[in-house]
N, C-alpha and C positions, 0 to 999 in steps of 0.2 A: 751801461747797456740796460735796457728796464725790456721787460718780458709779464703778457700776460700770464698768471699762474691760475691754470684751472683751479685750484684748488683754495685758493684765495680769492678765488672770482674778483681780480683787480691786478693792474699794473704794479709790476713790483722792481725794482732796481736791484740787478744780478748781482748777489755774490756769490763767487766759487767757495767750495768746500775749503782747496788749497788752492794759495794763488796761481795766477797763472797756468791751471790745470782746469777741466771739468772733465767729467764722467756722464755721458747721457746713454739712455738707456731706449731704443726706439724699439713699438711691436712689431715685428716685420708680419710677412706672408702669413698665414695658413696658407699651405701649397695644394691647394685641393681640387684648383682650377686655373685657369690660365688669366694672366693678370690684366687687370684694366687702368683706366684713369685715373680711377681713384687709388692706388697703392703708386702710382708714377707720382702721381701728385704730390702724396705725404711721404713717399722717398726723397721726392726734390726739395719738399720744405726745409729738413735735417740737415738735408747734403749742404745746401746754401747758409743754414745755420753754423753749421760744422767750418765753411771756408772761411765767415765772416770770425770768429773766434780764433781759427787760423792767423787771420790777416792780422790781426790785433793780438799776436803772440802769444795766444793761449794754446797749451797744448792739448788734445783732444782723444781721447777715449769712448768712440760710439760702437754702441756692441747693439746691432739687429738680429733678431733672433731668427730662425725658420720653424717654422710649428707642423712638424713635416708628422703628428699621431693626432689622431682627433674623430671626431662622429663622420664628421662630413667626408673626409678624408677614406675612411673605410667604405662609406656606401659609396660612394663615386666610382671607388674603385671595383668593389662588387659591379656595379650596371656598368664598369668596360672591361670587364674578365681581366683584368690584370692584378697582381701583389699591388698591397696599397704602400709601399714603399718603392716601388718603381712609378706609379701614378705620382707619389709624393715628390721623389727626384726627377723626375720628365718637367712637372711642372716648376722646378726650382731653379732648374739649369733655362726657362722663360722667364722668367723674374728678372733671375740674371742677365742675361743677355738683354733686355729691355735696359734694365740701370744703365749698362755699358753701353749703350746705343746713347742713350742721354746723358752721359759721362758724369755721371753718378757716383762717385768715388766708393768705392767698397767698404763696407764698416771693419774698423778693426778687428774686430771680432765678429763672427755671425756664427752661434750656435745652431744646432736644432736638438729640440724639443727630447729628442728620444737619447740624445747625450752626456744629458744630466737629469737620468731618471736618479739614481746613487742623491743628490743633493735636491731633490724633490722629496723623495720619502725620509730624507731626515728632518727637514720644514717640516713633513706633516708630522711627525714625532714630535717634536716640539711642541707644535700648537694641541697635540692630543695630551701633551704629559702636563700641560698647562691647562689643560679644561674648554680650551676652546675647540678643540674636533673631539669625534665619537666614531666609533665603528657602528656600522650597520649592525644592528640585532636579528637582521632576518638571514644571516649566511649568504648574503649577497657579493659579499667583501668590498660593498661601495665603504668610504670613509669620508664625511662631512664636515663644513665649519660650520658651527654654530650661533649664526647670525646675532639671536637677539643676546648671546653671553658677551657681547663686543659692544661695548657703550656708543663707540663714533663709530658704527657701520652707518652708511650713509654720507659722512662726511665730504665724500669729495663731489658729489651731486647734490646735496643739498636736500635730502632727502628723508622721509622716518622710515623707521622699518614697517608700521603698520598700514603704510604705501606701498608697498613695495608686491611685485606678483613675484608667484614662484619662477627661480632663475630657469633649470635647466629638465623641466615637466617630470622630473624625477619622482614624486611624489607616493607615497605607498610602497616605496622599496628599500624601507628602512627607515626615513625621514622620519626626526622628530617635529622636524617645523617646516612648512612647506616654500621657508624663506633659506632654508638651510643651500648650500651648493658645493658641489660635488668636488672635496682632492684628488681623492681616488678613484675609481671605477673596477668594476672587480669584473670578469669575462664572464660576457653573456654568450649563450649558445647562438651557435654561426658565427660567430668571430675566429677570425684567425690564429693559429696559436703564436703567428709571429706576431703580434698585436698586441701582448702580454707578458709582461715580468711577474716572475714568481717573486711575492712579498709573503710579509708574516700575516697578512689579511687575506691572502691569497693570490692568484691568476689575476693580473687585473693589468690598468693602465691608468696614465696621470689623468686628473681632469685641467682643463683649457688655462683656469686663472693659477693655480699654483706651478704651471710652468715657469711663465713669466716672475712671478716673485722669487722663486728659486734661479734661473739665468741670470735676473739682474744683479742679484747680488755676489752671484760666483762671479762674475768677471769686476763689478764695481762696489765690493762689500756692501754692507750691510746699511749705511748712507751712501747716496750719492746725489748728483747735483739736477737731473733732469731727467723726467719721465717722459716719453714722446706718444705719439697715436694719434689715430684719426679721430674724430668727434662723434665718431659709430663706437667707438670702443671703451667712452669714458662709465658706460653701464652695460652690463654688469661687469666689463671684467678690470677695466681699473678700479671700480669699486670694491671688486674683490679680491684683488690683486693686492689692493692697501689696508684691508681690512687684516687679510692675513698674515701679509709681512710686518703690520703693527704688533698682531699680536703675538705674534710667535719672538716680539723684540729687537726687529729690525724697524731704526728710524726709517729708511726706505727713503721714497725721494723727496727733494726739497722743491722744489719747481716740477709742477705739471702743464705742459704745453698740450693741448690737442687742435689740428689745421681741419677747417671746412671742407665736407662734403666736397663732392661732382653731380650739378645738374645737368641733364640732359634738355636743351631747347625750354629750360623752365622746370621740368621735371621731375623728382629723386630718378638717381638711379637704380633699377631693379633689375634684377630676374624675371618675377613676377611681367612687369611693364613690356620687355624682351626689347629694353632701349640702351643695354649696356655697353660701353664702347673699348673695345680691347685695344691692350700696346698694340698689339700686331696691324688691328687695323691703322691705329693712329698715328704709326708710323708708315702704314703704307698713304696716308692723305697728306702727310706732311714732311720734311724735311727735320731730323733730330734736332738742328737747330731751331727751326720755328716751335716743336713741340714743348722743347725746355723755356721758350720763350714764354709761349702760352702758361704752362703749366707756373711758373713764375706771376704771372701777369697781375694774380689779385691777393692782396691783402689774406694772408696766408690762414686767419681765420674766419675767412669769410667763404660763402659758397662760391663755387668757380664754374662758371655756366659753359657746356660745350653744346656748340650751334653751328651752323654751315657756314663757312667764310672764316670761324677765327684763324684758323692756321692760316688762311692766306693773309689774315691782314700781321699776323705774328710774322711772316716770310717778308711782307711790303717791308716793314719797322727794321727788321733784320739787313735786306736790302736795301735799303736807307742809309745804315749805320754802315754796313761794306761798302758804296759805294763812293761815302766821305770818307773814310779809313783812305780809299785808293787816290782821292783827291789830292789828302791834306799830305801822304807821304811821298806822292809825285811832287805836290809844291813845294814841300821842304826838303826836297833830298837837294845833295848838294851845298845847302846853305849851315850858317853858323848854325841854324835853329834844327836842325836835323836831330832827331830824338835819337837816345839807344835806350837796351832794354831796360837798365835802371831806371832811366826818367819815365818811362813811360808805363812805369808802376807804382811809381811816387808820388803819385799828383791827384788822389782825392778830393772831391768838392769838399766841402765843410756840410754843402746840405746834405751832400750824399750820406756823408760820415750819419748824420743826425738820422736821415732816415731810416737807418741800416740798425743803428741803436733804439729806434725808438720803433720798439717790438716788430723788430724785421720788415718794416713797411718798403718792401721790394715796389707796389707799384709808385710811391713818393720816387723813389731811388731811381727808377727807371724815366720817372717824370725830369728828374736830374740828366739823365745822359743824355734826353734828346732833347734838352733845351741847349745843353753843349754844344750836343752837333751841330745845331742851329747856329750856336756861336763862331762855332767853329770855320762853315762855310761862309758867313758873312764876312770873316776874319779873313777867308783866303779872298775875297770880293772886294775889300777894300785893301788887300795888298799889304797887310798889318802881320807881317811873318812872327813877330812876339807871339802876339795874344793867338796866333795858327795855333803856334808849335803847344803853348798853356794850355789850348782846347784839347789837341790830338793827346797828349801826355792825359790831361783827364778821363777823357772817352776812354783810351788803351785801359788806365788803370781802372774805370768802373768795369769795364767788360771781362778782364782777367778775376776780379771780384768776385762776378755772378756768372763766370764760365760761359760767356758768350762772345767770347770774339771769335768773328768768322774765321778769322787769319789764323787761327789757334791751330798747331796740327792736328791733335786730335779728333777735329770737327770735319777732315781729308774735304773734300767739298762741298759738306752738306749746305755752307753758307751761301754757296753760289748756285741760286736755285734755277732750278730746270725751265723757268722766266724771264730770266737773268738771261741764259745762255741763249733763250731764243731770241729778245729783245736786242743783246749786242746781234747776233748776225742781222737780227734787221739791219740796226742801225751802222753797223760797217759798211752795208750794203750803199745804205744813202750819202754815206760820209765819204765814201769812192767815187760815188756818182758826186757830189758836192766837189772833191777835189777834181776831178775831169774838166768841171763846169769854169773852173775857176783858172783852169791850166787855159781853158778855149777863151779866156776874158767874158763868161758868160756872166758876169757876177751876180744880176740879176736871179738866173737860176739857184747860183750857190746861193744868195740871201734869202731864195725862199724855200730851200731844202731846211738852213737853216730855223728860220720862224716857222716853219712845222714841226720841226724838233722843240725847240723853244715853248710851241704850245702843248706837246704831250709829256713838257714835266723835263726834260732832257737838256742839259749843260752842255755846251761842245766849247772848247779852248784849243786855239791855235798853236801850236808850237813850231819848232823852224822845220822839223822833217815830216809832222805830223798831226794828230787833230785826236787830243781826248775828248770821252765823252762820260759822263756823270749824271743820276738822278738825282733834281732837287733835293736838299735839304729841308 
């Protein structure tokens, strides 16, 4: 398996720490607001990451964290009168429920932030008793790393320090270097007292980047094999995040993945722009199946454009693949060539397998299943029940892969879209009247009920009591 490494800026061929095992490490939420496309998006990346590792026997340790104390997280909660730990849990339990709407497998582990304050301020001890952090000198009880004492600051961006702006507008409240950022935070007046642990610095709370260096290493020591996030978070705070876990003497991670943004119609998404597009709604335009479809759809570090029609054409693709799935298992039931559920997870393409290894190129992979299906139905077209049952056995098992089989229970009906259901009562309708036509010798009629089906895309095959129907493949 070879995997871009931010961090190496290049293709690298994975090895695990220990075999057969990895350890990744993904930034989940700040819960400070209700969640969008973009946190679905780089959930689904891992998730799909996380199954393909699976498939291929490796056992997996993904720990996402929730970052439930933070700036924004206080004032948000200020301007809606509520405790910012009830704002923080309101919006975590919608994170949640989005994942699980998108059947999003749960991390192993999922910390938050305010849980392992205890193994936060032993990191900052460390890097203080080592010369890399300082206490504030103005009784602020902020505590800082000190950027320019770290040779490879900068490292995993490519960057100098005499580049660089000040991180976190801190400046003048202790700072010796305006490059300096913040571990600890010491309580400012109008903050909450629940906001704050009593330390030897004082009243205060963690800052942002030494969360994450401290979680990831409580659940996957001090190495491990895969740092994860979005491509918004690779500065400042995986920057800082590695800065400080280098120097406090954690090797930290060996592989850094970050997946592309979400544009909106062309584009960024913002607050600012007020074009930001939330799970809630995105599950109300589209079916969870079409949405994990979409969300899938591009080359995982690349930007992913959301515009009008994708989910329907994600739902068309979806509906496509069901309504071969019902084709090829009505034509083969019955027959020697009748799948069960072992075969019909054992039957990987080879391109598939390549594209799936060769840095998760889901849409190559996806480019794989519906060339299938295409093979698939020409297969039941020319009556070649072999090469059926060799398509249906690969389709099942790329779709059990990438969690997209409609047939899957957990997807309850979402495969069978509200187009779908309207489309068959049409076409029952006509396929009634077709058979009527046919009982009065109109045949005429039936042939040309027929060839208007035929022309809007629709399959109809006779059976001896009945008349299936099917959208092209």
């Amino acid at each position: 398996m070879r995997l871009f490494d931010s961090h190496a800026q290049a293709i690298r061929e994975f090895q695990p720490i220990q075999p057969n095992r990895v350890g990744i490490y993904l930034c989940g939420p700040t819960v400070q607001g209700a969640p969008h496309v973009g946190h679905l998006r780089s959930a689904l990346v891992y998730d799909i990451l996380r199954i393909w590792f699976e498939v291929n026997g490796t056992k997996v340790t993904l720990v996402r964290n929730v970052t439930d104390i933070d700036d924004k997280v206080l004032e948000n909660a200020k301007a809606s009168g509520e405790d910012w730990f009830a704002l923080a849990y309101r919006f975590e339990l919608e994170f949640n429920e989005a994942y699980r709407a998108l059947n999003i497998a749960a991390p192993t582990y999922e910390p938050r932030a305010t849980a392992s304050i205890p193994e936060m301020l032993e990191l900052i001890d460390r890097l203080i008793e080592s010369g890399y952090a300082y206490v504030a000198e103005d009784a602020s009880g902020d505590v800082y790393f000190a950027s320019a004492k770290w040779p490879s600051y900068g490292e995993l961006t490519n960057q100098k320090l005499d580049d660089m702006a000040n991180d976190d507008g801190a400046e003048g409240r202790g700072k010796r270097d305006p490059r300096d950022f913040a571990l600890w935070k010491g309580r400012k007046a109008g903050e909450p007292e629940t906001a704050s642990w009593n330390t030897k610095f004082g009243a205060g709370r963690p800052g942002w980047h030494i969360e994450c260096s401290a979680m990831s290493t409580k659940y996957l020591g001090a190495n491990f094999d895969i740092h994860g996030g979005g491509l918004d978070l690779r500065f400042p705070h995986h920057e800082n995040e590695l800065a400080q876990s280098r120097a406090a003497g954690d090797q930290f991670a060996n592989y850094w993945l970050h997946n592309g943004l979400v544009n909106v119609n062309g584009q960024k998404m913002s607050k600012s722009l007020g074009n930001s597009i939330y799970a809630a709604d995105l599950l109300k335009a589209g079916s969870p199946l079409a949405v994990r479809y979409y969300l899938g759809s591009a080359q995982y570090r690349s930007v992913l454009d959301y515009h009008e029609g994708v989910l329907d054409e994600a739902q068309t693709a979806i509906d496509r693949i069901a309504a071969y799935l019902d084709r090829a298992t009505r034509r083969l039931a019955g027959t020697k060539h009748e799948l069960g559920d072992v075969e019909a997870r054992a039957s990987l393409p080879a391109k598939f397998v390549e594209a799936m290894n060769d840095d998760l190129n889901v849409p190559a992979a996806l480019a794989v299943l519906h060339e299938t299906v295409r093979l698939g139905n020409s297969a039941i077209d020319s009556d070649d029940l072999a090469a059926a049952a060799s398509a249906l056995a690969s389709v099942s098992a790329i779709l059990h892969v990438l969690n997209l089989d409609p047939r899957a229970e957990q997807w309850g009906t979402s495969g069978d879209s509200a187009a779908i259901a309207a489309l068959g009562s049409v076409i029952e309708l006509l396929l009634e009247e077709r058979r009527a036509a046919r009982a009065n010798k109109d045949f005429a009629k039936a042939d040309a009920i027929r060839d208007r089906l035929t022309a809007a895309g629709i399959t109809i095959e006779d059976a001896a009591e009945t008349t299936h129907w099917s959208l092209d493949g």
